[in-house]
N, C-alpha and C positions, 0 to 999 in steps of 0.2 A: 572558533567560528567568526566569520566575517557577515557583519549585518549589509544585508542587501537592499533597505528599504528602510527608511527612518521619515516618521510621522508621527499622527498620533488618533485617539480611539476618542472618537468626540458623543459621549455620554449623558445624553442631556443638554444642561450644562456645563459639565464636568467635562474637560481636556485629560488626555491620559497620553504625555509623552511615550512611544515606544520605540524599540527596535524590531525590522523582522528578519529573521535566519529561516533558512530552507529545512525542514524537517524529515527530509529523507533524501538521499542520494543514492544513484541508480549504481546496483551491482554488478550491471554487466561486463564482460569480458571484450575491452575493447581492442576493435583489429584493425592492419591497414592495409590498404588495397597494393599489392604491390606483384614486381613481375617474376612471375613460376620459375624460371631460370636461375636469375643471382641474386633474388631477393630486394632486388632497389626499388624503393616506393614509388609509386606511381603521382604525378604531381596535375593539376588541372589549372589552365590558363584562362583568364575571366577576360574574353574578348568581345567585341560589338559586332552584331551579325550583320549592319549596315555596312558600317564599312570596315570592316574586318579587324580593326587595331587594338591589341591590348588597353585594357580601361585598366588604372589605378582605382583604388578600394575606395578612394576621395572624392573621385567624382561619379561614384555608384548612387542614385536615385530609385525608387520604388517608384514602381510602375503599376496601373490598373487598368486590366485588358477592357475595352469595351465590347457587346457581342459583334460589331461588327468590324471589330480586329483592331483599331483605334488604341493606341495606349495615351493614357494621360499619366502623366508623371510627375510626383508629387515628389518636392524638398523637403528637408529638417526644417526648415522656414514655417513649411507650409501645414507641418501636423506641429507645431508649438504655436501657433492659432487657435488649435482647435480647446473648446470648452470641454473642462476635466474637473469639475466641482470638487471631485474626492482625491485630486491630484495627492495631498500632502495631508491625509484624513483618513480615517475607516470610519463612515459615516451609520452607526446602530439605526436601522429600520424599524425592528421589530423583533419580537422574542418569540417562538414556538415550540414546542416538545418536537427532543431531536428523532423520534421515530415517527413524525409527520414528514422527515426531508428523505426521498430514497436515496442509496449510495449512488444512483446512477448519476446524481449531477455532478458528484463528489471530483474535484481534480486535480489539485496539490495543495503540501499541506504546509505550515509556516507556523515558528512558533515568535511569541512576542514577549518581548523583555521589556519589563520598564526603564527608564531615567530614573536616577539615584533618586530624585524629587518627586518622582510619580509614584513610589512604589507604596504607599498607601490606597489611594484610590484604584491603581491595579489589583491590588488584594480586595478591596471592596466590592469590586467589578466582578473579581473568582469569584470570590466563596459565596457571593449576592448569587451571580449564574448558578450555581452549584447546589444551592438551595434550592433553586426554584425547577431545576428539575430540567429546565430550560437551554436553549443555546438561541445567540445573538444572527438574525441574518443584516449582514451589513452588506457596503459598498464600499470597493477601494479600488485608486487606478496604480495596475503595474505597467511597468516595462511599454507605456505608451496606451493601453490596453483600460478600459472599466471593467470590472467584472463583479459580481457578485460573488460571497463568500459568508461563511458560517463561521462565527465565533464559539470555539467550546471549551471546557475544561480538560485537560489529559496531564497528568503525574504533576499538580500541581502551578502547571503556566495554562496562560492562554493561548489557544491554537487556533491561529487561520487556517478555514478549509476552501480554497477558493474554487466554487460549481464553474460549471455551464449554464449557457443560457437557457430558457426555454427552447425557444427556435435551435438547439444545439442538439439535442438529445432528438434521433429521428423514430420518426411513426415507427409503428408496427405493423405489417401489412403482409400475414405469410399465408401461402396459398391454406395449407391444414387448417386454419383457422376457421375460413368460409367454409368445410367439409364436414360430412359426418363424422365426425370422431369415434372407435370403436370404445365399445364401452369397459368399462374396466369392472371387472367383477370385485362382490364383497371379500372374500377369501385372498384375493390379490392385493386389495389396499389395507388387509389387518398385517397381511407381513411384511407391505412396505413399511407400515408403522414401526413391525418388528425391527425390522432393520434399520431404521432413522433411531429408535429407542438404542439399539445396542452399539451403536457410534455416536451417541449423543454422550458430550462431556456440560460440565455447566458455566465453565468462562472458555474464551477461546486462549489460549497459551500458543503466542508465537512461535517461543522458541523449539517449541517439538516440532517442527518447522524445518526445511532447508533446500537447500537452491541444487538438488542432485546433477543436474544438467550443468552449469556452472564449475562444480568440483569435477567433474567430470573431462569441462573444455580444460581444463587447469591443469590436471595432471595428464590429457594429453600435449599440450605442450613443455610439461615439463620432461616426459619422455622424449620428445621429437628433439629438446635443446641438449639431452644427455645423450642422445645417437640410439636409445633404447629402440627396439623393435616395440611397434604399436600394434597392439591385439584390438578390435572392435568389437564389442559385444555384440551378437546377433539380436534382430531386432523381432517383437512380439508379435505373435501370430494373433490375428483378430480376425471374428466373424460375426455373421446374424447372429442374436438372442431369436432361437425357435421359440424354446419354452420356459416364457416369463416368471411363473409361478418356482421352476427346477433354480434358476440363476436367483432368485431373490432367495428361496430355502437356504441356495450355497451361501448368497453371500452373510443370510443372519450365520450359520453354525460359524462361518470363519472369524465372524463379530464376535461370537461368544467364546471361540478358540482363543485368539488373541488378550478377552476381557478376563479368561481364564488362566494365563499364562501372565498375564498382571496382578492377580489375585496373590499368588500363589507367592510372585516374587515380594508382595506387602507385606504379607504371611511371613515371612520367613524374615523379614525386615523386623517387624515385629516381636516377633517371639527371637531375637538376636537382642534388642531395645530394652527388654524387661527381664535378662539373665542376668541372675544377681552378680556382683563384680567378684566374690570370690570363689566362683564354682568353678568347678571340675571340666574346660574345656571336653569336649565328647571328639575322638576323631572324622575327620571329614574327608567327602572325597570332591567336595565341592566349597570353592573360596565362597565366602561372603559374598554379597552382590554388590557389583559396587556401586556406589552412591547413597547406601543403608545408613541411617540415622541413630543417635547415638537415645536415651530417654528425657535425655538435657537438652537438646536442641530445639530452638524459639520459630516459633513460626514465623516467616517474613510478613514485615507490617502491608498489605495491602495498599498499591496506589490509587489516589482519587482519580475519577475518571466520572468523566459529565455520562 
């Protein structure tokens, strides 16, 4: 990886050279606009609506409408004037319990590397945060931009999470809100419980996880490049929920279909893990499962995580 931002975590008095890398990059399937015919991309020309001439990418300015249609237009000049205290900094504010910050300021995320020289006091900074149960809210300026951002612990580095602003996250203001709300009966909120308990796991595990839509764009175009015939799946019929209490029933027994059909596959993992090595295989008409564990195999050591 290529560091996109090189500063440093100023701690006190304590300097903390770093590097920052992007910590997630977008999986989408990128496409380009181009013409249904013979396939030749479509190109877009960056002209002046005054007076109609192709502008070069050099003499492109940022411009700011005013309401009464006014543009002021603003140079590279003219925003490398402007005051940026945290320019070449991640200035530590304050420290709070990370379930006081909601995810909804949350908006990308960055991990930080120390200089060969920092990496002391970068570990003092972890395992200090990580103690404390705590994460850092700082201030750092990207890409021209201040923003606010959460320093925390994840698989042993430190990670910028850079929010939004206050004024960024809008009100809430939905009609149902000012209305009587119908009421929801006892009998209805014990089997939603039901049904939140029987899909409840106790860490979240990404990777049971996946991008179905995605594999999906992919292998249709790997059909369309091999001249295959494209079949679409038909798409799922949906309607009102009449009867609340009938759709939450259904969906606990499928919770427990499924938790039962995972049981069953342990089970049998199991009772495979603890056959002694010289017994009498027993015919079968069903392979092992795969991914069954042997009674020697080490449980993976668990990553830290603030």
């Amino acid at each position: 990886m290529r560091a996109m931002w090189k500063g440093s975590i100023s701690f006190g008095l304590v300097t903390i050279p770093i590097k920052l890398y992007s910590a997630t990059e977008a999986k989408n399937v990128a496409f380009r606009q181009v013409h249904e015919a013979d396939g030749g991309r479509i190109q877009y020309k960056r002209f002046c609506t005054i007076d109609g001439q192709e502008v070069p990418y050099s003499d492109i300015a940022k411009g700011y409408e005013l309401d009464t249609g006014d543009m002021v237009v603003l140079t590279a000049d003219d925003f490398s004037q402007l005051p940026l205290s945290t320019s070449n900094s991640i200035d530590v504010l304050e420290f709070v319990p990370l379930e006081s910050v909601d995810p909804i300021y949350f908006d990308r995320g960055y991990y930080l590397e120390p200089d060969k020289a920092a990496a002391k006091p970068y570990v003092l900074l972890r395992d200090a945060l990580h103690k404390s149960g705590r994460v850092a809210i700082v201030k750092i300026a990207l890409r021209q931009r201040e923003s606010l951002a959460l320093l925390r612990v994840y698989a042993d580095v430190l990670v910028l999470q850079t929010m939004l602003w206050p004024d960024e996250v809008r009100g809430i203001d939905f009609g149902f809100l000012h209305e009587d709300l119908p009421e929801v009966r006892p009998e209805e909120m014990t089997m939603a419980g039901m049904l939140i308990d029987s899909l409840s796991e106790e860490v979240f595990e990404p990777d049971k996880h996946h991008d179905a839509y995605r594999e999906a764009v992919l292998a249709l175009v790997d059909a369309k490049a091999a001249g295959q015939e494209v079949h679409v799946a038909p798409g799922e019929t949906t309607g009102d929920v009449i009867d609340l209490m009938a759709a939450l029933q259904a969906s606990v027994d499928e919770a427990k279909h499924t938790d039962k059909g995972a049981d069953e596959t342990k089970a049998a993992e199991t009772k495979a893990a603890k056959k002694p090595a010289g017994a009498k295989k027993a015919p079968s008409k069903a392979k092992k499962p795969a991914g069954s564990k042997g009674a020697g195999s080490k449980p993976k050591t668990p990553k830290r995580s603030a």
